[in-house]
C-alpha positions as CSV (number, residue, x, y, z in Angstrom):
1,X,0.0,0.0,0.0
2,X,1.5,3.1,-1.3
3,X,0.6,5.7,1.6
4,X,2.4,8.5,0.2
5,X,0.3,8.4,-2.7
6,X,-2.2,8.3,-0.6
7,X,-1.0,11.3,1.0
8,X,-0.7,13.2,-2.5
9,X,-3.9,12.7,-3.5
10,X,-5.4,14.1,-0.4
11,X,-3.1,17.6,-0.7
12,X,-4.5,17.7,-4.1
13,X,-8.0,17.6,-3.3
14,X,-7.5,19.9,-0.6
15,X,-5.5,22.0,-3.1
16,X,-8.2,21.9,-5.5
17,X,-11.5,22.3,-3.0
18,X,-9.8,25.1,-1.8
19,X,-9.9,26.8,-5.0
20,X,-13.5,26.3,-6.1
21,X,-14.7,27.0,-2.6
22,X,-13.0,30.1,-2.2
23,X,-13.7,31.7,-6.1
24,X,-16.7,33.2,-5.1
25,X,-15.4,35.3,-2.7
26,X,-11.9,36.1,-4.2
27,X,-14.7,37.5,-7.2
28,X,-16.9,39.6,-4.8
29,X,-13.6,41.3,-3.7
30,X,-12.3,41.5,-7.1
31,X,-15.6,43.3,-8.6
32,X,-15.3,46.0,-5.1
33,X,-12.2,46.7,-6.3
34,X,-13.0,47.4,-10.2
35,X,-16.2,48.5,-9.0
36,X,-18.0,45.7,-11.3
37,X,-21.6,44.6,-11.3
38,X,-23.3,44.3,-8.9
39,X,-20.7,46.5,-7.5
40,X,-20.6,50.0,-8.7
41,X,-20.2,53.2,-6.5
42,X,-23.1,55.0,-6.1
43,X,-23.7,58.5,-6.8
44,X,-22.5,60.8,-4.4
45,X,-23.7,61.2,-0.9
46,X,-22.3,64.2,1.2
47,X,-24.2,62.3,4.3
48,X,-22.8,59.3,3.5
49,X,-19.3,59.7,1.7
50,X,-18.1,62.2,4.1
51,X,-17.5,59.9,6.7
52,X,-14.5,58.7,4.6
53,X,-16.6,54.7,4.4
54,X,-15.9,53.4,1.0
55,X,-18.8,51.8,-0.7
56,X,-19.9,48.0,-0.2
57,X,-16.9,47.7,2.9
58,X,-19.8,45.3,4.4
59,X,-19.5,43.7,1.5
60,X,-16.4,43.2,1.1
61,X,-15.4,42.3,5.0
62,X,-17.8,39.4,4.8
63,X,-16.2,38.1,1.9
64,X,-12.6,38.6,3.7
65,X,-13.9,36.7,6.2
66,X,-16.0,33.8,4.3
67,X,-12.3,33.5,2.5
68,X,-10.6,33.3,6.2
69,X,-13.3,30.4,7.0
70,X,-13.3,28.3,3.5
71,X,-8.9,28.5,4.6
72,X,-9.5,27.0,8.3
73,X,-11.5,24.2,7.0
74,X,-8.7,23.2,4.6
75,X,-6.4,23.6,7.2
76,X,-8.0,21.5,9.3
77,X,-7.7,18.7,6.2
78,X,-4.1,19.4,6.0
79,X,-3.6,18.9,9.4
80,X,-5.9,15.5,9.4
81,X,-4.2,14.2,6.7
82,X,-0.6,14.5,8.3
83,X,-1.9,12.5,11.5
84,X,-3.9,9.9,9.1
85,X,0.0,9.6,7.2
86,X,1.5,9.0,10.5
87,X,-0.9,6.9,11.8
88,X,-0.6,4.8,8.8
89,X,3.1,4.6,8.6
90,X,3.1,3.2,12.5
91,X,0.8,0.7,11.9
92,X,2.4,-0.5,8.8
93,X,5.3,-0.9,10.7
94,X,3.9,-2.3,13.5
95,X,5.4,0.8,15.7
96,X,3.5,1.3,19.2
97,X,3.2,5.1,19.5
98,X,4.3,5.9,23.3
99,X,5.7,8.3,25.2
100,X,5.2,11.8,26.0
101,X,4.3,15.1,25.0
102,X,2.7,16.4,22.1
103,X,1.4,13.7,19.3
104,X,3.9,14.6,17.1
105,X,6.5,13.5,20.1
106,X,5.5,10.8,20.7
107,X,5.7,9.6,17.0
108,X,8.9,10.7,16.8
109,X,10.1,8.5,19.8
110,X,8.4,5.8,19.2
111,X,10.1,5.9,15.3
112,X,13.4,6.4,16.6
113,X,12.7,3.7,19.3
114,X,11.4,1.1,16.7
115,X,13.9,1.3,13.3
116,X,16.1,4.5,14.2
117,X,14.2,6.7,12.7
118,X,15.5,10.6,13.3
119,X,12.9,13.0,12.5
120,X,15.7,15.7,13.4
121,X,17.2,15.1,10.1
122,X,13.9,15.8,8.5
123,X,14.2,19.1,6.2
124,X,10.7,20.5,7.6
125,X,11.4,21.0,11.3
126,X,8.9,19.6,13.8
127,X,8.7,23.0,15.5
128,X,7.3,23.7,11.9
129,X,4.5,20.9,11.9
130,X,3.9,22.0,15.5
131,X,3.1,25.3,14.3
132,X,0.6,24.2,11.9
133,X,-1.0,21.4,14.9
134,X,-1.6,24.7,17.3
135,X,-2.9,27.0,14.7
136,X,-5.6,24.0,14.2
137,X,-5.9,23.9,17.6
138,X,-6.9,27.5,17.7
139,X,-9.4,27.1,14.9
140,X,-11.1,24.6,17.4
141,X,-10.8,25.8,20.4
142,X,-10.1,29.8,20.4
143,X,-12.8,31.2,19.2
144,X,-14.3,34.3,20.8
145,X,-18.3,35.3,22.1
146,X,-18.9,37.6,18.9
147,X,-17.9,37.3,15.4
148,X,-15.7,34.6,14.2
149,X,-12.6,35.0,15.1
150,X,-9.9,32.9,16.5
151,X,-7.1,34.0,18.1
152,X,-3.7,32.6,19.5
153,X,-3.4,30.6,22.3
154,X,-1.5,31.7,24.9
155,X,1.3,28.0,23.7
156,X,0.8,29.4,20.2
157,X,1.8,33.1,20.8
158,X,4.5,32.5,23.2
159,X,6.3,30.3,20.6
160,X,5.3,31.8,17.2
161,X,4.1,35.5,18.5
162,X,4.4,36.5,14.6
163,X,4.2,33.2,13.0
164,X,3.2,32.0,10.0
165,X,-1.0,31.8,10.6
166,X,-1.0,35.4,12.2
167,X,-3.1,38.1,10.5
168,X,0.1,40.3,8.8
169,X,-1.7,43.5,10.3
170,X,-1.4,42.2,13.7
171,X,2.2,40.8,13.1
172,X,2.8,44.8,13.1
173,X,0.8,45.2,16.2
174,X,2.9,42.9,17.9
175,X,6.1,44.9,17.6
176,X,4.2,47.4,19.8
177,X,2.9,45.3,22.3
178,X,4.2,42.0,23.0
179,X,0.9,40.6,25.2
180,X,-1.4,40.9,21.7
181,X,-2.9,37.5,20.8
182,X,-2.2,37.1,17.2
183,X,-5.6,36.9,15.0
184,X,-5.5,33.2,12.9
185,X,-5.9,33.9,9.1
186,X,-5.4,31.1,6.7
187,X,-4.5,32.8,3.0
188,X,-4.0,31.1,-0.2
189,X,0.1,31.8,0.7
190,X,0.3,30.5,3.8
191,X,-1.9,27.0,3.3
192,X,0.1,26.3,0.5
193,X,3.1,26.6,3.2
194,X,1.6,24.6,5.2
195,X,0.7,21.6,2.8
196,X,4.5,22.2,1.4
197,X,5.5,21.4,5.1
198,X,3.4,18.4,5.6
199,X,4.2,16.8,2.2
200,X,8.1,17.4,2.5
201,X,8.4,16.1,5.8
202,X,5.9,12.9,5.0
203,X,8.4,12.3,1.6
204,X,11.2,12.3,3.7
205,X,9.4,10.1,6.4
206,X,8.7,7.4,3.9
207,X,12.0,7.4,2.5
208,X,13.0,5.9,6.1
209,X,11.0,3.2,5.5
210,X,12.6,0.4,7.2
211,X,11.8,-2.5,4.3
């Protein structure tokens, strides 16, 4: 059984749902911006325009947002599809996954343990999967009262306070004040990081197979 493969097709999918689901709203932005159908400034209002509110900003925040949301649920495949690799690989193998700490610890251990296996000489760093396995975490767990946003946790900022799944806005913010709780925004740029990570280290992975 080629789990790799497996592996590929899965980031392709993801990759490719991603894309459909997100068109819409990558087009409702992209008609604001060249002021399009059904999108076209309207005459001008002294009431309205003087308050310096461009037209259809409603608009076009919901669609930032609906693009933030169709990004955390590929994310969250990305992130399922590692764990379904790993889990995989250990029971191929007939690895017992023990020890401590995180999930991604323990497989590592119990690799190295079983065949030798060091995922130190992987060229994605585990601190960079672990990234990507607290940002998820977030998306579960760290959402707010109002709205639908989901911020850092306090694991998350201490370790990546301007990491790679921080709003690039707030990134600036956090060179002013150090306690800010990064907002989680999941772009086109930094999924495709993240899938790069997962499907480097996983290639690298199975080319420790030990038969």
């Amino acid at each position: 059984m080629d789990i790799l493969a497996g592996l590929r097709d899965k980031l392709r999918f993801i990759e490719r749902h991603y894309a459909a689901a997100s068109f819409p709203f990558r087009e409702i932005r992209r008609k604001i911006n060249d002021c399009e159908e059904p999108f076209e400034p309207p005459p001008f209002d002294p009431d309205r325009d003087d308050l310096g509110e461009p037209p259809f900003l409603e608009e076009y925040r919901e669609a930032t947002e609906s693009l933030n949301i169709e990004g955390q649920a590929a994310l969250r495949l990305v992130h399922s599809s590692l764990q379904e690799y790993l889990k995989s690989f250990a029971a191929m193998y007939g690895i017992p996954v023990t020890g401590k700490g995180s999930w991604l610890e323990r497989y590592k251990e119990s690799f190295h343990g079983a065949y030798d296996i060091d995922l130190d000489k992987a060229p994605v760093p585990l601190g960079e999967l672990e990234e990507l396995v607290l940002a998820r975490n977030d998306l579960e767990h760290g959402g707010e009262a109002f709205g639908m946003t989901k911020r850092q946790s306090k694991e998350h900022q201490l370790r990546f306070p301007a990491g790679l799944f921080v709003d690039e806005m707030e990134k600036q913010l956090f060179t002013q004040s150090h306690s800010w709780p990064g907002q989680i925004q999941v772009s086109d740029d930094n999924l495709k990081e993240a899938i790069r990570r997962v499907e480097t280290f996983c290639e690298f992975l199975d080319s420790q197979r030990p038969y």
